[in-house]
MOPAC internal coordinates of N, CA, C and O (Angstrom, degrees):
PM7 1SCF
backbone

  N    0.0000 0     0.00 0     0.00 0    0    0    0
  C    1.4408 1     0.00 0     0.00 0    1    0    0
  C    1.5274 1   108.45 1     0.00 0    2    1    0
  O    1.2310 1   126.94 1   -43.26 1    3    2    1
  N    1.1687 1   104.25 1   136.74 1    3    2    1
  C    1.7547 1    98.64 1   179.64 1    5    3    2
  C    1.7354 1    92.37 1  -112.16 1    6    5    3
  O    1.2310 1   134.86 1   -17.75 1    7    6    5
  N    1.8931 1    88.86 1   162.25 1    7    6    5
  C    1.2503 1   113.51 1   167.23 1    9    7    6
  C    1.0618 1   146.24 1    -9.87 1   10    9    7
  O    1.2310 1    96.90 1   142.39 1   11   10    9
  N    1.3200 1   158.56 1   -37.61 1   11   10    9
  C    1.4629 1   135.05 1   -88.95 1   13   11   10
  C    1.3271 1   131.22 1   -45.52 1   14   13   11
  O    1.2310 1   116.40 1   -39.83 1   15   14   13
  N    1.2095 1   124.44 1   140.17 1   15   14   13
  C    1.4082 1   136.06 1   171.45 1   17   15   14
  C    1.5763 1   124.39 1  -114.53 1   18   17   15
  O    1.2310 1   126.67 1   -66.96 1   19   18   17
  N    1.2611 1   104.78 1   113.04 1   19   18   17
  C    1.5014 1   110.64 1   163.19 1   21   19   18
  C    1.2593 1   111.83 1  -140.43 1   22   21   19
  O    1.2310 1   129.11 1    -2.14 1   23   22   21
  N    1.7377 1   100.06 1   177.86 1   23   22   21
  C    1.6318 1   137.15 1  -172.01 1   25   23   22
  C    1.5144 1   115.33 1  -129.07 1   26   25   23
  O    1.2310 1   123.65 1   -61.87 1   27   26   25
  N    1.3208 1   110.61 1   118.13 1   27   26   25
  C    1.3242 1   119.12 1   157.75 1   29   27   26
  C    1.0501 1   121.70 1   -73.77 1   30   29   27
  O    1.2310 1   120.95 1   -32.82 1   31   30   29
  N    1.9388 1   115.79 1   147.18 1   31   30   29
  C    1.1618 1   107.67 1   171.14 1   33   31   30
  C    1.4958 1   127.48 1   -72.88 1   34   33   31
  O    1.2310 1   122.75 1   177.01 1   35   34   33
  N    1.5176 1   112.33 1    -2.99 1   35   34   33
  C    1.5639 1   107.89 1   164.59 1   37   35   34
  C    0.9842 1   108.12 1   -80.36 1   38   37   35
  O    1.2310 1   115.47 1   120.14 1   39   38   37
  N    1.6169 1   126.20 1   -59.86 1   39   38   37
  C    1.2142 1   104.84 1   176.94 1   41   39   38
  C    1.2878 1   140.49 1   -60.47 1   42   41   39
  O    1.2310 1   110.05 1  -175.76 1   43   42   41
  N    1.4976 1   136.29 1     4.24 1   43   42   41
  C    1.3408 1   129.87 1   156.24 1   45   43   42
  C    1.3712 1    94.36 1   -97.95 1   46   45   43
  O    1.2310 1    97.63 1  -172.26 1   47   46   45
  N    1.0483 1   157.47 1     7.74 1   47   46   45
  C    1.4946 1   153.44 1   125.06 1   49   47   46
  C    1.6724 1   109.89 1   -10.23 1   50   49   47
  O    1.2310 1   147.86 1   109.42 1   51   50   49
  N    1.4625 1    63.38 1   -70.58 1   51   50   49
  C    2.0913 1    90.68 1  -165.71 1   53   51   50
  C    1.6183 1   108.16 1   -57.05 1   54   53   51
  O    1.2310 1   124.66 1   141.73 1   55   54   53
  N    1.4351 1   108.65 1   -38.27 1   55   54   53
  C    1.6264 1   120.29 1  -157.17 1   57   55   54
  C    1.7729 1    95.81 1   -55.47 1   58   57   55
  O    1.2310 1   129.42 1   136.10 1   59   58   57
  N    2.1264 1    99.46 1   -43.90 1   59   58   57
  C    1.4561 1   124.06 1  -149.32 1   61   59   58
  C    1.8673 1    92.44 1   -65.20 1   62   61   59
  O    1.2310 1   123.02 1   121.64 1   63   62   61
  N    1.6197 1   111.82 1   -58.36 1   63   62   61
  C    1.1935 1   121.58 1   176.79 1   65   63   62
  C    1.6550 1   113.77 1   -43.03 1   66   65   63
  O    1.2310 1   113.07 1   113.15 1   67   66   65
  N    1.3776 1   130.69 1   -66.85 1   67   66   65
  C    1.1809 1   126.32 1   157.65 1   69   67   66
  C    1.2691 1   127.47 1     4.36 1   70   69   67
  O    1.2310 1   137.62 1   103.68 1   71   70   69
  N    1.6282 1    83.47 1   -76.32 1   71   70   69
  C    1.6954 1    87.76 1  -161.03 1   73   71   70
  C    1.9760 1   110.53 1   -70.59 1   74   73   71
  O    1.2310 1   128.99 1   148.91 1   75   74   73
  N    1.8358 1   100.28 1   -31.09 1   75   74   73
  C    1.3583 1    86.99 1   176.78 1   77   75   74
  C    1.7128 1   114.06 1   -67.36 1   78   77   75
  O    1.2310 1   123.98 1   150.44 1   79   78   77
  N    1.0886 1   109.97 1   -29.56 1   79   78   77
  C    1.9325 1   106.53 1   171.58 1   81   79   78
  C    1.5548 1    99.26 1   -46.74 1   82   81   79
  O    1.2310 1   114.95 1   128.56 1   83   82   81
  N    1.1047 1   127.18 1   -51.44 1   83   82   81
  C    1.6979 1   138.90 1  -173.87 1   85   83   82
  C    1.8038 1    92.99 1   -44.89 1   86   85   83
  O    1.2310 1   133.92 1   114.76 1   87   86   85
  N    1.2171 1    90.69 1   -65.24 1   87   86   85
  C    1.4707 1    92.44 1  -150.29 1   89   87   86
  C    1.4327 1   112.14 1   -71.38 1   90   89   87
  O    1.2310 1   123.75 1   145.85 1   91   90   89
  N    1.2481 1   110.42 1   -34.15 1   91   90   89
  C    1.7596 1   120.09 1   164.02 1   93   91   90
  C    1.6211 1    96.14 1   -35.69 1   94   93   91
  O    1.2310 1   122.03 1    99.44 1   95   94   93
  N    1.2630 1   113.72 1   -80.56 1   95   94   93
  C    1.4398 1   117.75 1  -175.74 1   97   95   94
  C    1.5326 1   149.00 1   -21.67 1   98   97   95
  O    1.2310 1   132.41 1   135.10 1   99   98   97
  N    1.4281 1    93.63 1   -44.90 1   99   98   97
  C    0.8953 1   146.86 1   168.11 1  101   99   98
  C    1.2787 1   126.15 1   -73.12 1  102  101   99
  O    1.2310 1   114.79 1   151.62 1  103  102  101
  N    1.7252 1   127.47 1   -28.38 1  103  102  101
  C    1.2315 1   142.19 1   179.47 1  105  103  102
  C    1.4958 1    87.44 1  -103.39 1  106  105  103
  O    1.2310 1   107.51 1   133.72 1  107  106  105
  N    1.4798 1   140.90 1   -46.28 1  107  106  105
  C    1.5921 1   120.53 1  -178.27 1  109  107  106
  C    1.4267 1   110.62 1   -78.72 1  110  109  107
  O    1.2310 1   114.93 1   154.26 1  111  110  109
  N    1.4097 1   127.22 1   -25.74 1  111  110  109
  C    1.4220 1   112.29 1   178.99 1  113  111  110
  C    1.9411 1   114.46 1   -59.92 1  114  113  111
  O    1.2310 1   131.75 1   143.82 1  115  114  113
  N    1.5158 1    94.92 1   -36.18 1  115  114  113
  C    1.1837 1   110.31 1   178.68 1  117  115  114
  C    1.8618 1   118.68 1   -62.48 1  118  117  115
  O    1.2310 1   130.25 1   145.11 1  119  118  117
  N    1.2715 1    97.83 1   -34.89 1  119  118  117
  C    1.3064 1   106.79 1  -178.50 1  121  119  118
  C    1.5991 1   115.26 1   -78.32 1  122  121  119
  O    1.2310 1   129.17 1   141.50 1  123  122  121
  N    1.7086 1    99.94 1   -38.50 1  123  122  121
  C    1.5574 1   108.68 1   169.54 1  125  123  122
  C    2.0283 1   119.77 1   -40.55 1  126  125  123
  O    1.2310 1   131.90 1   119.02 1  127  126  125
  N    1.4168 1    94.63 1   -60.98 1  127  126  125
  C    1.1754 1   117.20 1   175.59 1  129  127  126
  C    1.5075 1   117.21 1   -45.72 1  130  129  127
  O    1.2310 1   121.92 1   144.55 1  131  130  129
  N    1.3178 1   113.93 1   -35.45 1  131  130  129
  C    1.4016 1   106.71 1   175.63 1  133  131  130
  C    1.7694 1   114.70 1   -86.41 1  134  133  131
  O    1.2310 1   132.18 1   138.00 1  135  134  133
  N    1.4013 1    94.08 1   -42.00 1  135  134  133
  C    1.5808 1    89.59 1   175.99 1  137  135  134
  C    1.4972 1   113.90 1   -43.52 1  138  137  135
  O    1.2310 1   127.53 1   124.40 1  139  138  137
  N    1.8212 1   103.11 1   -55.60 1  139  138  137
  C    1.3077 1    96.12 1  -173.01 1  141  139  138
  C    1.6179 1   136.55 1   -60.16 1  142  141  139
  O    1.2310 1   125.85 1   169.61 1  143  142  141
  N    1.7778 1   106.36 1   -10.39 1  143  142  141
  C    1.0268 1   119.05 1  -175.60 1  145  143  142
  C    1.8120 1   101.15 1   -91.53 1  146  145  143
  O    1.2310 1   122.91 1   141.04 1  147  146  145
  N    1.1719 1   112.02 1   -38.96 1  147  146  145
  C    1.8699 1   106.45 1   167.88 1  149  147  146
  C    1.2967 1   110.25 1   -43.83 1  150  149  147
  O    1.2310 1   123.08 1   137.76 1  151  150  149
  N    1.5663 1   111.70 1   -42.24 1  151  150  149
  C    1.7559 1    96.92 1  -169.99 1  153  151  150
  C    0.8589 1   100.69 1   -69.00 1  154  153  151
  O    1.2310 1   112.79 1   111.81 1  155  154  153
  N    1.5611 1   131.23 1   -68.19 1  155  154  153
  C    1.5415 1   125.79 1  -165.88 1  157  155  154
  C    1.3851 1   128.25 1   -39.99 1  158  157  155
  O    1.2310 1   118.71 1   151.02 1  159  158  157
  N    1.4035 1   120.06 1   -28.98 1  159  158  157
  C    1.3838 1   133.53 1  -164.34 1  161  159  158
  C    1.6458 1    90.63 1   -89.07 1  162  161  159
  O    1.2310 1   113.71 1   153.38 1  163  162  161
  N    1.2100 1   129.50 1   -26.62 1  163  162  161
  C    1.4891 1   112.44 1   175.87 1  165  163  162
  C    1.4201 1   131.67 1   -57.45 1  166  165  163
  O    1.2310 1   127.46 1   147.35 1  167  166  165
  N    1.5189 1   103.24 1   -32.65 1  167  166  165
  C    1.3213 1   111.93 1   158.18 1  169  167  166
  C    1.5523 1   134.11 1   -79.45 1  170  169  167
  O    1.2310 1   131.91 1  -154.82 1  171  170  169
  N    1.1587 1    94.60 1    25.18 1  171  170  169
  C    1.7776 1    93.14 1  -171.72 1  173  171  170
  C    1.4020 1    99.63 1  -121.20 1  174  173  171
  O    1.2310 1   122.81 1   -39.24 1  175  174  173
  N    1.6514 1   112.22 1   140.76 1  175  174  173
  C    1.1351 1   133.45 1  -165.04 1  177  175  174
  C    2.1454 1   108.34 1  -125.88 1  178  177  175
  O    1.2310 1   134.97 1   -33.07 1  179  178  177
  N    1.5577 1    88.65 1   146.93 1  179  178  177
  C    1.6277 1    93.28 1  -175.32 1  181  179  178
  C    1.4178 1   114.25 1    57.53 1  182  181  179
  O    1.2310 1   117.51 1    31.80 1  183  182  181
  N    1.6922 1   122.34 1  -148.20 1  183  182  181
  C    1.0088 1   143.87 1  -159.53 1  185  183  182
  C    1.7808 1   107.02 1   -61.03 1  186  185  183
  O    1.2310 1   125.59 1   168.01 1  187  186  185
  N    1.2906 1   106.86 1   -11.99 1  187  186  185
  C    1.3782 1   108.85 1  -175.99 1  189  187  186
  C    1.7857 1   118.68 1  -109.47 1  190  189  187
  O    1.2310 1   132.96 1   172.89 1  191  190  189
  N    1.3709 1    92.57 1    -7.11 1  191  190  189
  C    1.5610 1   126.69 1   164.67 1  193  191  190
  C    1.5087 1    98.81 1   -79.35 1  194  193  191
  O    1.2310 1   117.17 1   100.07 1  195  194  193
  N    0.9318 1   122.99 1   -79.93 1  195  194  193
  C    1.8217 1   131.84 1  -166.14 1  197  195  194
  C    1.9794 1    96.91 1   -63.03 1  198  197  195
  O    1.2310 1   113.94 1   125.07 1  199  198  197
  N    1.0330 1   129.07 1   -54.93 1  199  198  197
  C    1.6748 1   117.58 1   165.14 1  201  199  198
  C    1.9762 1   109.53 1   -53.38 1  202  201  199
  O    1.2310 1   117.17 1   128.67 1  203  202  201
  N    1.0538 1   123.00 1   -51.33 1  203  202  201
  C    0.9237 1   104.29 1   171.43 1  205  203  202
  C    1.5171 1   134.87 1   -88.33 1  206  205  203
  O    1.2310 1   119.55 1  -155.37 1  207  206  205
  N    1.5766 1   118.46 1    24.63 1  207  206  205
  C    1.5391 1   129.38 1   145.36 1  209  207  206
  C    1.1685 1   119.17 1   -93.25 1  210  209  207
  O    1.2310 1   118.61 1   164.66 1  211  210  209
  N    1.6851 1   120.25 1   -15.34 1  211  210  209
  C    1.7426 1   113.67 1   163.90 1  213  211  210
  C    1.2949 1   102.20 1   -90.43 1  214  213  211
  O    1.2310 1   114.44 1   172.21 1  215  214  213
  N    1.5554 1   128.14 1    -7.79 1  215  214  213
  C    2.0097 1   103.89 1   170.15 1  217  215  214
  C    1.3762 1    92.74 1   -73.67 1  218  217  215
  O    1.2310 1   118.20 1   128.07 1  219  218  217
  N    1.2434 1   121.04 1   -51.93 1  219  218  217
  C    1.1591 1   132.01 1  -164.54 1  221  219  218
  C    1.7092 1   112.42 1   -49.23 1  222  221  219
  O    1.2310 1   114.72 1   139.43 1  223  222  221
  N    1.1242 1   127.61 1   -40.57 1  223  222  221
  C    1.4561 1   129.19 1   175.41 1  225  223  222
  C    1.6373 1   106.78 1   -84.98 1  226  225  223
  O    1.2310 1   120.56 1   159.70 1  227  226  225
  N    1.8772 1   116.53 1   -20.30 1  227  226  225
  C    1.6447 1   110.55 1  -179.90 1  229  227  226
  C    1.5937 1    92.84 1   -71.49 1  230  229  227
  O    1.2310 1   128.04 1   136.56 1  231  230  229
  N    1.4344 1   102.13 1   -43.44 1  231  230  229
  C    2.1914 1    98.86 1  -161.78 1  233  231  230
  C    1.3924 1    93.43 1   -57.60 1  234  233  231
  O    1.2310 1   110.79 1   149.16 1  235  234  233
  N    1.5219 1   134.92 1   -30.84 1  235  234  233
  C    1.5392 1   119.42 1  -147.76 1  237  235  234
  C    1.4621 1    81.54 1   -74.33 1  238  237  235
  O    1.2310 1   123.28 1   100.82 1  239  238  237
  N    1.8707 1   111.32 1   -79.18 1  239  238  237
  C    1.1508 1   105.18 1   175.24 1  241  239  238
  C    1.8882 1   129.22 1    -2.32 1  242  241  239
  O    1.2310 1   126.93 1   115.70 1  243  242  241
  N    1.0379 1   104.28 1   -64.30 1  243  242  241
  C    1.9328 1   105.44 1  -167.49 1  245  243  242
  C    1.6563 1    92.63 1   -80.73 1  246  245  243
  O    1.2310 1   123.83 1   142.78 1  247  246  245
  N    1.1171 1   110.25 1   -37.22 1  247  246  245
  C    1.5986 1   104.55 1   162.86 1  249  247  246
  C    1.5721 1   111.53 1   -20.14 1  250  249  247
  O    1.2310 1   131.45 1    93.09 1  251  250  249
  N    1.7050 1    95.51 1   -86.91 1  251  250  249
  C    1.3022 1   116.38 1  -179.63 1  253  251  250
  C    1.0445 1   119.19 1   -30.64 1  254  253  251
  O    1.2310 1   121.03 1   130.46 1  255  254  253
  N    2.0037 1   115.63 1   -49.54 1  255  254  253
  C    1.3744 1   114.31 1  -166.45 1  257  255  254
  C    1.4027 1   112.77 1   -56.63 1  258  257  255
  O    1.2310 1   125.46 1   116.23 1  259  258  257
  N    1.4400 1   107.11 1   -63.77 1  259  258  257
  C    1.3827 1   114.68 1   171.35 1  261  259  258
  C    1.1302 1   134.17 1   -57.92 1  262  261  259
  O    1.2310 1   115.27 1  -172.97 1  263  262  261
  N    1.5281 1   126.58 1     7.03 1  263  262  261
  C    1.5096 1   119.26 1   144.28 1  265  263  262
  C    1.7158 1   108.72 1   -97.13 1  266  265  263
  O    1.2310 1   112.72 1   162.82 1  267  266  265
  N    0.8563 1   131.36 1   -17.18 1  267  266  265
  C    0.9907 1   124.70 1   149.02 1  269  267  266
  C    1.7322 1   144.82 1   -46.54 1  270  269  267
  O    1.2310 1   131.77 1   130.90 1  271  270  269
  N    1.2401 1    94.89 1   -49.10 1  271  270  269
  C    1.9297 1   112.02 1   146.28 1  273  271  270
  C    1.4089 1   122.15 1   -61.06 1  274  273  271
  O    1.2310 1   122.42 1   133.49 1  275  274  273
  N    1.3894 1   112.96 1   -46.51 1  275  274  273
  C    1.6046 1   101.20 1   163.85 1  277  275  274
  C    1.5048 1   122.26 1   -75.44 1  278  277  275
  O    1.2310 1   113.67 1   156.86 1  279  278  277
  N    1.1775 1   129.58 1   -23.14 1  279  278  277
  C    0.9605 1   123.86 1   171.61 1  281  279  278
  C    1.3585 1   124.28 1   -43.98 1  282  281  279
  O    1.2310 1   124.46 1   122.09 1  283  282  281
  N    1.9330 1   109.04 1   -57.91 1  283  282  281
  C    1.1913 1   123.67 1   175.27 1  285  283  282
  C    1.4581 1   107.39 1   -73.73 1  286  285  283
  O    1.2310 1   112.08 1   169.84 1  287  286  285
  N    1.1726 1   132.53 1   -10.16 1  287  286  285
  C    1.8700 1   121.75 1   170.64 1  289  287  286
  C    2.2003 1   103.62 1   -77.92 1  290  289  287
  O    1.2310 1   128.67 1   141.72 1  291  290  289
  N    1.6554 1   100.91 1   -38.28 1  291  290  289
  C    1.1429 1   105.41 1  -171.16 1  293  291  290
  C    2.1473 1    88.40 1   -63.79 1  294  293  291
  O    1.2310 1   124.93 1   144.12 1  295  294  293
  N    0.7801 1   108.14 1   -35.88 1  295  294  293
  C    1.9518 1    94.81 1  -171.40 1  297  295  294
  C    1.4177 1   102.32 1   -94.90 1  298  297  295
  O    1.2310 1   114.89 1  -179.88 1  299  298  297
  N    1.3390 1   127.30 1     0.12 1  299  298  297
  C    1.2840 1    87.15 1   165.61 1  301  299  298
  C    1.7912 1   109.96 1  -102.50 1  302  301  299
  O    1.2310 1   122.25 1   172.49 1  303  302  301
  N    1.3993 1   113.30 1    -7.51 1  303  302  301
  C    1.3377 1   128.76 1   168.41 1  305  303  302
  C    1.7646 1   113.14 1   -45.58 1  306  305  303
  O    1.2310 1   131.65 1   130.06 1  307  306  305
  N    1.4584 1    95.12 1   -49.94 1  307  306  305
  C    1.3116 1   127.34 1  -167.77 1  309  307  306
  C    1.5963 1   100.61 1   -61.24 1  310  309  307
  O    1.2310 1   131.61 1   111.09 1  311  310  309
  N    1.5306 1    95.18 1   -68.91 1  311  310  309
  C    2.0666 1   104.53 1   178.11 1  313  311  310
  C    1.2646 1   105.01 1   -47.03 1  314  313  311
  O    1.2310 1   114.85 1   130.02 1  315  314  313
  N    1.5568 1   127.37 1   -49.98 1  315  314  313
  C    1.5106 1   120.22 1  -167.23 1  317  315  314
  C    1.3988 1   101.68 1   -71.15 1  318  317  315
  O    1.2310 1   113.46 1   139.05 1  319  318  317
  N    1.0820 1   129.98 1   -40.95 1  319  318  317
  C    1.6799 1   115.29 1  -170.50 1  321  319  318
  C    1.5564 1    98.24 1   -79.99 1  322  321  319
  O    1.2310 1   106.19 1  -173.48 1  323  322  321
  N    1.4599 1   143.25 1     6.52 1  323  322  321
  C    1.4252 1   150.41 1   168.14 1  325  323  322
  C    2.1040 1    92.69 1   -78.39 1  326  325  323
  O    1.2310 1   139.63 1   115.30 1  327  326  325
  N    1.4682 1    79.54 1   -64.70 1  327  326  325
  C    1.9398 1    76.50 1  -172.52 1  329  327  326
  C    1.3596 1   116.82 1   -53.20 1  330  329  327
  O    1.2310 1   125.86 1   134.49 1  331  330  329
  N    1.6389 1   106.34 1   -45.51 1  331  330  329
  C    1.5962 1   104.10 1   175.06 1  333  331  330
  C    1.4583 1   120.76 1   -37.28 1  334  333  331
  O    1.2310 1   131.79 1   120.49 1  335  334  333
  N    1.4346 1    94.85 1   -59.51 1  335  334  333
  C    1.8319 1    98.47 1   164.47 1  337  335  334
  C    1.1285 1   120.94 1   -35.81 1  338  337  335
  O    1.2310 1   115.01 1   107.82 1  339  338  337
  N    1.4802 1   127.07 1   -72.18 1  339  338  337
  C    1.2944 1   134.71 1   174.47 1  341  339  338
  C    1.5037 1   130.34 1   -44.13 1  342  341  339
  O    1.2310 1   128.65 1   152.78 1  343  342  341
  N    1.5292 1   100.95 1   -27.22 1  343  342  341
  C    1.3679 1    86.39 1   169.18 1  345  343  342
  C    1.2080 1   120.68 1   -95.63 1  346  345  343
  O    1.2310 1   114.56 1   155.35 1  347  346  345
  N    1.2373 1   127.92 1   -24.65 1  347  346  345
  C    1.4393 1   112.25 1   147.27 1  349  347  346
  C    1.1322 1   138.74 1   -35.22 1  350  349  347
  O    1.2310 1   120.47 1   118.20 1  351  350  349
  N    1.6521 1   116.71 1   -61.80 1  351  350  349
  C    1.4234 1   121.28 1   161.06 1  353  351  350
  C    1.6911 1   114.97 1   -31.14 1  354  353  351
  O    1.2310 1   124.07 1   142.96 1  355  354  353
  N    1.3251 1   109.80 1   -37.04 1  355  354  353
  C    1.6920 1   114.60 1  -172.39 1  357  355  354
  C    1.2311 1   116.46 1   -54.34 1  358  357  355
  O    1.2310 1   130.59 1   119.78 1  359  358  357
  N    1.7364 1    97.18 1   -60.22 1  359  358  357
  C    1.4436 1   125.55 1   175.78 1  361  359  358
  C    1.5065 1   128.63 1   -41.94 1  362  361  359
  O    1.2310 1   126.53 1   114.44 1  363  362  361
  N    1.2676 1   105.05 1   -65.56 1  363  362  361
  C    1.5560 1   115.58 1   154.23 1  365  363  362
  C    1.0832 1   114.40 1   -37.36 1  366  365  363
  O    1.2310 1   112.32 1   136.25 1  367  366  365
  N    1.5617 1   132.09 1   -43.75 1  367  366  365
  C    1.3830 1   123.17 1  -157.75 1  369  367  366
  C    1.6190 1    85.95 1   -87.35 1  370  369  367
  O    1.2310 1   115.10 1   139.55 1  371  370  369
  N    1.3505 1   126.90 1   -40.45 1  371  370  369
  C    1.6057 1   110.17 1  -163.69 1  373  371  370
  C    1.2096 1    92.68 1   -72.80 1  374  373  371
  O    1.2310 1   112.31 1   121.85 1  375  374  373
  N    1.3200 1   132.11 1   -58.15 1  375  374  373
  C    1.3004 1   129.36 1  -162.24 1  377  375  374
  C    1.6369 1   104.91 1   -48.68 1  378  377  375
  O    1.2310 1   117.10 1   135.97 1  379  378  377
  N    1.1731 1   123.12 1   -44.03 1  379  378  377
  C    1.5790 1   104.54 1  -163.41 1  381  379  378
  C    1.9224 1    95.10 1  -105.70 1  382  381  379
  O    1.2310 1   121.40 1  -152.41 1  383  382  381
  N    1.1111 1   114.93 1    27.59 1  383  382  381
  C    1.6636 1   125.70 1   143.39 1  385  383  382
  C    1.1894 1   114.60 1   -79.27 1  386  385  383
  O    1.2310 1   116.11 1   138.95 1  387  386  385
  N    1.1596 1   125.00 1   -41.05 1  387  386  385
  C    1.8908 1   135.41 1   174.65 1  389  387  386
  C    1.2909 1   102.44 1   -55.26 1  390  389  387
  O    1.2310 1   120.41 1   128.37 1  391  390  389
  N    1.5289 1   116.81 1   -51.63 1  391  390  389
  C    1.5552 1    99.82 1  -156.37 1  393  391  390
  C    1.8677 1    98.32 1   -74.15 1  394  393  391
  O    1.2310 1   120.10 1   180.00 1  395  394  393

């Protein structure tokens, strides 16, 4: 006999909310970090000017990456709690086709 496994729709509610609190967070810490690194770099002159416009273009870069990865975790989070819906909606409909 196996298990059963299920999901509520609150609780993948909650899961969906989560992760966007996550990711909010996560998008200003990220954003913090750069501001704070623009200011500093304004004052920097020569060789320490030109090193700190290639951190500055590596962080944007991994920046990017990593909103880019959340992006695609935020949609596929998004699609699965769409299907969850749907298969319920399905269910109901077959189930009360039977009766």
């Amino acid at each position: 006999m196996s298990d059963r496994v299920s999901l509520e729709e609150g609780a993948a509610a909650d899961v969906v909310n989560r992760l966007v609190d996550a990711v909010d967070g996560i998008s200003t810490v990220v954003g913090q970090v750069q501001s704070s690194f623009d200011a500093a770099r304004s004052g920097w002159k020569g060789a320490a000017a030109a090193a700190g416009q290639r951190a500055s273009d590596e962080w944007t870069g991994e920046a990017q990456d990593l909103n880019n990865k959340i992006v695609a975790l935020k949609d596929t989070v998004f699609e699965g709690n769409k299907t969850l819906a749907n298969v319920d909606e399905e269910n109901v409909a077959a189930l009360t086709n039977l009766l």
